[in-house]
C-alpha positions as CSV (number, residue, x, y, z in Angstrom):
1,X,-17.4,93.8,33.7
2,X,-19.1,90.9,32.8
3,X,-22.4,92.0,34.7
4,X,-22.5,95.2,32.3
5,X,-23.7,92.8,29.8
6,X,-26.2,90.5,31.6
7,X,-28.6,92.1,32.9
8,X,-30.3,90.3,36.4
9,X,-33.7,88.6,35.0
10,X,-32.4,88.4,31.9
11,X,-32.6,84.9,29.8
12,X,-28.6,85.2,29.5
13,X,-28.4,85.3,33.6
14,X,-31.0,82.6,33.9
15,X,-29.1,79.9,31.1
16,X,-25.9,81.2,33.0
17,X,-27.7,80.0,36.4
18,X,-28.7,76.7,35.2
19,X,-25.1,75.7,33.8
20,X,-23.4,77.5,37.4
21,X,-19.7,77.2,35.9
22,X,-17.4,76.4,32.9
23,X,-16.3,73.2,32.9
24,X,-12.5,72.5,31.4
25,X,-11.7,69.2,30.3
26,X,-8.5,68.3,28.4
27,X,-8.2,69.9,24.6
28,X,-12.0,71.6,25.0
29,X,-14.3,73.3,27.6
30,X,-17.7,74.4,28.2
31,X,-18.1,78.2,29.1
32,X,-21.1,79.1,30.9
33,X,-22.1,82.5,29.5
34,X,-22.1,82.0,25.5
35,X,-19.3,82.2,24.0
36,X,-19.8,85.3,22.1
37,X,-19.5,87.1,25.7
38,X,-16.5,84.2,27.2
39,X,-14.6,84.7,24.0
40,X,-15.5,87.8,23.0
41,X,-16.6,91.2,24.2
42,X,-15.9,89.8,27.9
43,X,-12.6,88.7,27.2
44,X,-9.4,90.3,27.6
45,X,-7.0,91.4,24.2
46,X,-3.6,93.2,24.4
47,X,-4.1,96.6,23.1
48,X,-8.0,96.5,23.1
49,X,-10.1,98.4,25.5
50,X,-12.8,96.3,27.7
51,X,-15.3,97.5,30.5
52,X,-14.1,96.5,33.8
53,X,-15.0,96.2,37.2
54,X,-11.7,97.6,39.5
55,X,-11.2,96.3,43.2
56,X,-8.8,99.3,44.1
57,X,-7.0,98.2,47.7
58,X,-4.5,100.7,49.0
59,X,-2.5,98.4,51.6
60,X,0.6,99.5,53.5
61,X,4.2,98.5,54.1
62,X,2.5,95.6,56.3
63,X,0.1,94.1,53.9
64,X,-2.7,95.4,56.2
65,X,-5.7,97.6,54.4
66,X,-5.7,101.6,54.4
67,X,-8.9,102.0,51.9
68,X,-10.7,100.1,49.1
69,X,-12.9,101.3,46.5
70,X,-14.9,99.6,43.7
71,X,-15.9,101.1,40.4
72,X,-16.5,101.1,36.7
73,X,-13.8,101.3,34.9
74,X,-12.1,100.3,31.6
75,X,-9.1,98.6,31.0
76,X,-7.0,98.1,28.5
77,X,-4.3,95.5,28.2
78,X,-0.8,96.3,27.9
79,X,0.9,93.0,28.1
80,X,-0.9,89.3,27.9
81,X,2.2,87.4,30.3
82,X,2.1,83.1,30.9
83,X,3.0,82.0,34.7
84,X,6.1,80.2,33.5
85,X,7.4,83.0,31.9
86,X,6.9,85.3,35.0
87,X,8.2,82.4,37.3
88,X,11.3,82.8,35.4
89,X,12.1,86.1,36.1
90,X,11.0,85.7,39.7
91,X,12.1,82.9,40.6
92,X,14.9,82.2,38.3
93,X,16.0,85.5,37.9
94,X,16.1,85.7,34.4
95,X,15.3,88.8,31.8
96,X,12.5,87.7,29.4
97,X,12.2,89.2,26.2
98,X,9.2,91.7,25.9
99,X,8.9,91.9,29.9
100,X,11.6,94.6,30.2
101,X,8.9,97.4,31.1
102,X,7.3,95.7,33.9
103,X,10.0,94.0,35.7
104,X,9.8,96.7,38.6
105,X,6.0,96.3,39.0
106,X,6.6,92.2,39.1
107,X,8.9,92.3,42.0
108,X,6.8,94.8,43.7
109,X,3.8,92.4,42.9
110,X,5.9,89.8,44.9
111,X,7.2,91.6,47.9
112,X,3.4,92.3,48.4
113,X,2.6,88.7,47.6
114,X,5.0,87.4,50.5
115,X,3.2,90.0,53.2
116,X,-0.5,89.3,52.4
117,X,0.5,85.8,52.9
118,X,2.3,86.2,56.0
119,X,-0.9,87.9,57.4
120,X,-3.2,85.0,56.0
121,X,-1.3,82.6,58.1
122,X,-1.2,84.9,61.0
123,X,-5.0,84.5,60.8
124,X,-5.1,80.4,60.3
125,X,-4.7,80.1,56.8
126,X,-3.8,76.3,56.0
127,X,-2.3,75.5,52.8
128,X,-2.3,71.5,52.3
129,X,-0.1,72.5,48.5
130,X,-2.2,69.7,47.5
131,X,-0.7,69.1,43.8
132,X,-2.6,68.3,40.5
133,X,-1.5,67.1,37.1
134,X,-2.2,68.1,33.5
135,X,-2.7,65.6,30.6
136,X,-1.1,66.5,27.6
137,X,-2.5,66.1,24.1
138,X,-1.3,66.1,20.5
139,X,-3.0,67.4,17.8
140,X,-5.1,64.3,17.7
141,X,-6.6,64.3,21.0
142,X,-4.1,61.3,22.3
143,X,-2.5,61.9,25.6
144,X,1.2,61.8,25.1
145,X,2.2,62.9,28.6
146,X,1.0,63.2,32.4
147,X,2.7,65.7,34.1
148,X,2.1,67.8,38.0
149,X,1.1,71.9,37.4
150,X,3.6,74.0,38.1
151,X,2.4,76.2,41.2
152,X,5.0,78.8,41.2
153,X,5.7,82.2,42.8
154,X,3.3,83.7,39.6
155,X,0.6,81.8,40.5
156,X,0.9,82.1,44.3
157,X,0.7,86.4,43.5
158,X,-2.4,85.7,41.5
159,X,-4.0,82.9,44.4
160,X,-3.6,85.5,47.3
161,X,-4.0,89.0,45.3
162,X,-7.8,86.8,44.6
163,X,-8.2,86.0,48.1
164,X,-7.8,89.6,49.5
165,X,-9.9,90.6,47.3
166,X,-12.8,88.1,47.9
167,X,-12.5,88.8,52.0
168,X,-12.7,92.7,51.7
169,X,-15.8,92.6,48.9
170,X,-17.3,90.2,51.3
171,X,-17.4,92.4,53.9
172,X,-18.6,95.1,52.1
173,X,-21.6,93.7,51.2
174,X,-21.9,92.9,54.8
175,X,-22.2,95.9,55.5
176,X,-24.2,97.0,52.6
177,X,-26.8,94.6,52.6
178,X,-26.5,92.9,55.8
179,X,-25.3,89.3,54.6
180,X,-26.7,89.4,51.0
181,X,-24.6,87.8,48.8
182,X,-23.7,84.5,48.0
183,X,-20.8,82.9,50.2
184,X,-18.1,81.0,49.9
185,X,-18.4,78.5,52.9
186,X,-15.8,75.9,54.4
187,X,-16.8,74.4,57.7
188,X,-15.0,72.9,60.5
189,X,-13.0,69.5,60.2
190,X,-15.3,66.0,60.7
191,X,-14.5,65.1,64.4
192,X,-14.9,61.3,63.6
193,X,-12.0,61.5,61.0
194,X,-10.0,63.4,62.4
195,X,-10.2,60.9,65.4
196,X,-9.0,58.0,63.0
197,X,-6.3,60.6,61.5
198,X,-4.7,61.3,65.1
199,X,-4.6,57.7,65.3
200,X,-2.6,57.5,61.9
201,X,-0.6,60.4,63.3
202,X,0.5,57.6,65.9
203,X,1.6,55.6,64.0
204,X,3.7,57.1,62.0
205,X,5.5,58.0,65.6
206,X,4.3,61.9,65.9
207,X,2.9,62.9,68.6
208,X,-1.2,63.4,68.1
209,X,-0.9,65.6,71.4
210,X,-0.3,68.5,68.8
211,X,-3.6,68.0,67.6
212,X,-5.9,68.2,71.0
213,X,-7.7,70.9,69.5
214,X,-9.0,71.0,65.6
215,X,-8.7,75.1,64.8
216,X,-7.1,76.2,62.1
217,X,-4.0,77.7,63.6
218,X,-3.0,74.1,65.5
219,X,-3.1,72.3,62.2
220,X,-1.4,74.9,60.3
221,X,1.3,74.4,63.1
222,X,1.4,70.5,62.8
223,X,1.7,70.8,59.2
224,X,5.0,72.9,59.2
225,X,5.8,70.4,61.4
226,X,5.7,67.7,59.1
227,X,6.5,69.6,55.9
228,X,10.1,68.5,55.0
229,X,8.6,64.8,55.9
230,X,9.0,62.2,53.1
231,X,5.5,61.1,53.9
232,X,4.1,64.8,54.0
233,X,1.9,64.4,50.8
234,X,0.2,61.0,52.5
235,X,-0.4,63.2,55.7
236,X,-2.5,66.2,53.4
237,X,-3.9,63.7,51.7
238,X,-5.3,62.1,54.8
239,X,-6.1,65.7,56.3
240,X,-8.0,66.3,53.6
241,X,-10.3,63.5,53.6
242,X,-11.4,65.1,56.9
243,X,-12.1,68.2,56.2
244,X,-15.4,69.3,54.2
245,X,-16.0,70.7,50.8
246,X,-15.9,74.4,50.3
247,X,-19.1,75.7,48.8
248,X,-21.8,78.2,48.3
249,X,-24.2,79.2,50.6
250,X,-26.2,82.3,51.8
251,X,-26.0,81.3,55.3
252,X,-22.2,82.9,56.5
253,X,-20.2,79.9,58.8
254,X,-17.0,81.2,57.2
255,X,-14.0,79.7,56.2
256,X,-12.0,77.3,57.8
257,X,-8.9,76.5,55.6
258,X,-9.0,80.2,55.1
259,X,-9.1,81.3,58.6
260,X,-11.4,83.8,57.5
261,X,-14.7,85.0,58.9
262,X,-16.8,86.0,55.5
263,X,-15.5,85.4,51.8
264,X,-17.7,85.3,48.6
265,X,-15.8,85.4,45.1
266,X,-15.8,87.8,42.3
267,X,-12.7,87.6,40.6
268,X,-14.4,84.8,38.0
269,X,-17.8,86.3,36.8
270,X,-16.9,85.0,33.2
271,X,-17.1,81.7,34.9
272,X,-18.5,80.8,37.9
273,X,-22.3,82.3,38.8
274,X,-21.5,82.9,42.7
275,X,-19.0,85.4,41.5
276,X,-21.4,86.7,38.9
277,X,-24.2,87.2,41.1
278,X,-22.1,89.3,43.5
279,X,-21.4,91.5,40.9
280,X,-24.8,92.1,40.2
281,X,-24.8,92.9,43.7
282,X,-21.9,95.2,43.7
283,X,-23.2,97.2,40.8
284,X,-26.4,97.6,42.6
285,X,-24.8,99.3,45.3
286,X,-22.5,101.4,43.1
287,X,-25.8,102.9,41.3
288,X,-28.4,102.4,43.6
289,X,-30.7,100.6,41.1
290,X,-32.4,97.0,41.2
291,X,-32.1,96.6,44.9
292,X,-34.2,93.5,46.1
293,X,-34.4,91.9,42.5
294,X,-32.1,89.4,44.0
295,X,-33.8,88.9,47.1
296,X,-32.5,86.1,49.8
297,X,-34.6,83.6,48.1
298,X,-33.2,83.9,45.0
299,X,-30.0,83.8,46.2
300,X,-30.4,80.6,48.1
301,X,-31.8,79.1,45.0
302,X,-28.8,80.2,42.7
303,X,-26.3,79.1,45.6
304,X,-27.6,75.4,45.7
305,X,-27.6,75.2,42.3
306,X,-24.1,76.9,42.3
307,X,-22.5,74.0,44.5
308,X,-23.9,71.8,42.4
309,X,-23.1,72.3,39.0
310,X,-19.7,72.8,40.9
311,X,-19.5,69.2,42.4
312,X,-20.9,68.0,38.8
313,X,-18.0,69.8,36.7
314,X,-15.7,68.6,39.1
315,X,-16.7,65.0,38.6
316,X,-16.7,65.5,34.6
317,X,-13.2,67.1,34.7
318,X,-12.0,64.0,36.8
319,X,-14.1,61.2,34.7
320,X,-12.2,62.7,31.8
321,X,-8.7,62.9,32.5
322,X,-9.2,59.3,34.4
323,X,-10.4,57.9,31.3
324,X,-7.1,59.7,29.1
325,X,-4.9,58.5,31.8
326,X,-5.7,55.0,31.4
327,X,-5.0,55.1,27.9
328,X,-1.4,57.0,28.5
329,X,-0.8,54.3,31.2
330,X,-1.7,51.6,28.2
331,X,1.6,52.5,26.1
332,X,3.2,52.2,29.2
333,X,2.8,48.5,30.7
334,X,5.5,47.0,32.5
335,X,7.4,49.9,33.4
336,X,9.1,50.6,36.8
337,X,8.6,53.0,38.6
338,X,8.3,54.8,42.0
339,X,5.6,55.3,43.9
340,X,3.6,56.5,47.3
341,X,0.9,54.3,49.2
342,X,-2.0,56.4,49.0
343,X,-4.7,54.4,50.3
344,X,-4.9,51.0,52.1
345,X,-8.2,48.5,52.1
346,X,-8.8,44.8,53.1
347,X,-8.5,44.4,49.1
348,X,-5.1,45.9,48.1
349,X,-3.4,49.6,48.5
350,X,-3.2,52.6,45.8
351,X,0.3,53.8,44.9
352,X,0.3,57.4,43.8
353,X,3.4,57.9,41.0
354,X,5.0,60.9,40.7
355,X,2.6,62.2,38.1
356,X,0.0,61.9,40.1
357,X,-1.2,58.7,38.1
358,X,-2.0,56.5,41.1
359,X,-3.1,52.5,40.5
360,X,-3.8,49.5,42.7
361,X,-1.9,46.7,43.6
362,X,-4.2,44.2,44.9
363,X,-3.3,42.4,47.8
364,X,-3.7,38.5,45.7
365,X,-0.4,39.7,43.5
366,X,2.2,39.7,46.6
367,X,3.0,36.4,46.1
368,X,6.0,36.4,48.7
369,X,4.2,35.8,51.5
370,X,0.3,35.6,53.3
371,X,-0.7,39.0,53.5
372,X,-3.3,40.6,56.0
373,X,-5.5,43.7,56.0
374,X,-4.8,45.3,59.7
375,X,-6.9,48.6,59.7
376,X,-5.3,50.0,63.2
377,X,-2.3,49.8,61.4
378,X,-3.1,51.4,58.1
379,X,-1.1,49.0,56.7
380,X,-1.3,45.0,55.3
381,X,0.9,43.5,56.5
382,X,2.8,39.6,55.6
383,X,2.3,37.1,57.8
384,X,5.5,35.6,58.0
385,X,8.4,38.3,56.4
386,X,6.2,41.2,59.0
387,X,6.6,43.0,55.5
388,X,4.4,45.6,55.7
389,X,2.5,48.1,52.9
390,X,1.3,51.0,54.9
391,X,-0.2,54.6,54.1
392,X,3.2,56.9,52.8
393,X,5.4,54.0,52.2
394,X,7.4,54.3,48.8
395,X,7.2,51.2,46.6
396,X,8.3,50.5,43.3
397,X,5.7,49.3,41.1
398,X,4.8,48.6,37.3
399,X,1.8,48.7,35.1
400,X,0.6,45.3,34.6
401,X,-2.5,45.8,33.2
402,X,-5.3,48.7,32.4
403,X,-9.5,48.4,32.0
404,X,-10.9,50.8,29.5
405,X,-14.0,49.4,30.6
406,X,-13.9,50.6,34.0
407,X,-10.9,53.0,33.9
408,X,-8.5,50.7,36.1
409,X,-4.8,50.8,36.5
410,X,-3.5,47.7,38.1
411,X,0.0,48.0,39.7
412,X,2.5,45.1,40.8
413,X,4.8,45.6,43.0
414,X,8.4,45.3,42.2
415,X,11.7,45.0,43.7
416,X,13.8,48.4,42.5
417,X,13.5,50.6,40.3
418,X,15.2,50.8,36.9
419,X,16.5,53.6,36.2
420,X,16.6,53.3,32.0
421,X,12.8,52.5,32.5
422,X,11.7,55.2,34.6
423,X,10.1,57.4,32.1
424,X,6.8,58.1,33.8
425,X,7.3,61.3,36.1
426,X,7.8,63.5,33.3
427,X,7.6,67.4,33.9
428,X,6.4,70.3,31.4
């Protein structure tokens, strides 16, 4: 109950306003509330009591709601569990030590998962399963490994339990305050790209029919389409360039990927303000006290600043691990490996690597024929071998060279993989 402890006008709220979110970087972050509150009193111990805030939903056999109630509570930890270790006994149906007690409550957890899921999709839900790696670290801060995040069964319970959660408070305060609150907002696809991405549908040979109209439900459905597709991750990749950023607002258009008509967030407080905020809010309603202190102004204010400091984290997170990835990449010239045609320019292409480590092969290094840039095509394309480099086309590549200066990976292309070299797409 991290709003027990910060107090609305207080100079804790106002440092936490001006920061918006914890940023997490490789081997170190930056909390937004000080750290004796993130590390401390406001975070969670086995064994140890803390002040809570409970989101109690009662759902059926269905998934669907019967009642909800939020309140003050205090919790106390029996058991601090990892996602892999819980993926192992769901998924792999293994019996890990110490987890012997609440094996009946993690399968339950599950069977619930799979039916709140079921519903989101029902409603429009798309899920792109876009995938993102981790750099790894030794004890000296050098990145000894690259490797995709594990998005298991674990963290899929803990994604949708969130999401639930952040729909029903939502609509609470709805009806509480009549749309104060801070958002979360995702808004319609861009018509103009998604134009240009039923024309790449084309030419991979689907049919762009499927996608007459842009709601959430007839993508959702071309997706599943296309799922078991070796050029699937190209095709969310390109959906997602059309579709625009998620962010904060106190102006309610809904959410688009989420097919849901009002959503704010408050499972984070510790670290994001949005989610803060509306427990501010919350807590206000529970006691009745400090109504209007956050009036519709304010909260406009804090939600610019919110998708801001967002954007701004994001862009430190991703400077960071570009600049650790170049220097992984840097013990790792020459090798081959396989890789995905990500993106496609007059210049060159990106490949993608299993990892996630994606480089450029520019178009002046395919020495075996004349190559062209044909945009209509999403491809370039040779001259005389009609060879062609086009958006989801595996290639195998190596490292020829990387820029420390300006965080470049430069890929050739080669002709096969070899299989004693391919030492890359490493998984934790």
């Amino acid at each position: 109950n991290v709003s027990y402890y910060v107090k609305p006008d207080s100079n804790i709220l106002l440092e936490a306003i001006l920061r918006g979110t914890s940023v997490y970087i490789p081997g170190a972050n930056i909390p937004m509330l000080d750290r004796i509150l993130s590390n401390g009193i406001c975070s969670l111990n086995p064994g140890e009591d803390r002040l809570a805030l409970t989101f109690d939903l009662t759902l059926d056999a269905n998934g669907d709601l019967i009642e909800f109630d939020i309140y003050d509570s205090i919790i106390n930890s029996k058991k601090r569990m990892t996602y892999s270790e819980v993926n192992k006994i769901l998924e792999d149906g293994e019996i890990v030590e110490g987890y012997e007690p609440y094996l009946d409550s993690l399968k339950l957890m599950k069977e619930l998962q799979a039916k709140i899921r079921k519903n989101k999709i029902e409603s429009g839900f798309i899920d792109l399963e876009i995938e993102e790696n981790v750099v790894k670290l030794d004890k000296n801060g050098k990145p000894i490994d690259v490797y995709v995040k594990n998005r298991g069964i674990a963290e899929k319970i803990i994604e949708d339990f969130m999401v639930i959660v952040n729909e029903i408070t939502s609509e609470l305060l709805d009806s509480v305050y009549g749309t104060r609150q801070i958002y979360r907002v995702h808004g319609e696809p861009n018509e103009e790209k998604m134009a240009n991405f039923k024309k790449y549908i084309d030419e991979l040979g689907y049919n762009s029919d499927r996608l007459q109209n842009f709601d959430s439900r007839n993508l959702q459905y071309f997706l599943s389409y296309v799922k078991d597709k070796p050029e699937y991750k190209v095709i969310a990749y390109e959906l997602l360039k059309c579709m625009k950023k998620a962010h904060y607002s106190t102006a309610n258009i809904g959410h688009f990927a989420l097919g849901a008509e009002s959503v704010c967030q408050v499972t984070s407080p510790i670290r994001r303000i949005g989610d803060l905020i509306n427990h501010i809010l919350i807590r206000d309603y529970i006691y009745g006290y400090g109504k209007g202190s956050l009036n519709a102004a304010k909260l406009s204010y804090i939600s610019s600043i919110a998708s801001q400091t967002e954007r701004n984290a994001a862009k430190c997170e991703d400077a960071v691990k570009k600049v650790l990835t170049v220097e992984y990449m840097q013990d790792h010239l020459d090798e081959i490996v396989e890789g995905v045609i990500t993106y496609v320019c007059k210049d060159g292409f990106a490949v993608e690597l299993d990892n996630l480590v994606e480089g450029f092969v520019y178009i002046g290094s395919l020495n075996d024929d004349r190559y062209s840039y044909m945009p209509d095509k999403f491809a370039i394309i040779g001259k005389h071998t009609g060879n062609k480099y086009m958006l989801g086309k595996k290639v195998s590549v190596s490292t020829r060279f990387v820029d420390k200066t300006t965080n470049e990976i430069s890929f050739s292309v080669e002709k096969k993989v070899k299989e004693k070299k391919k030492t890359l797409n490493t998984q934790n």
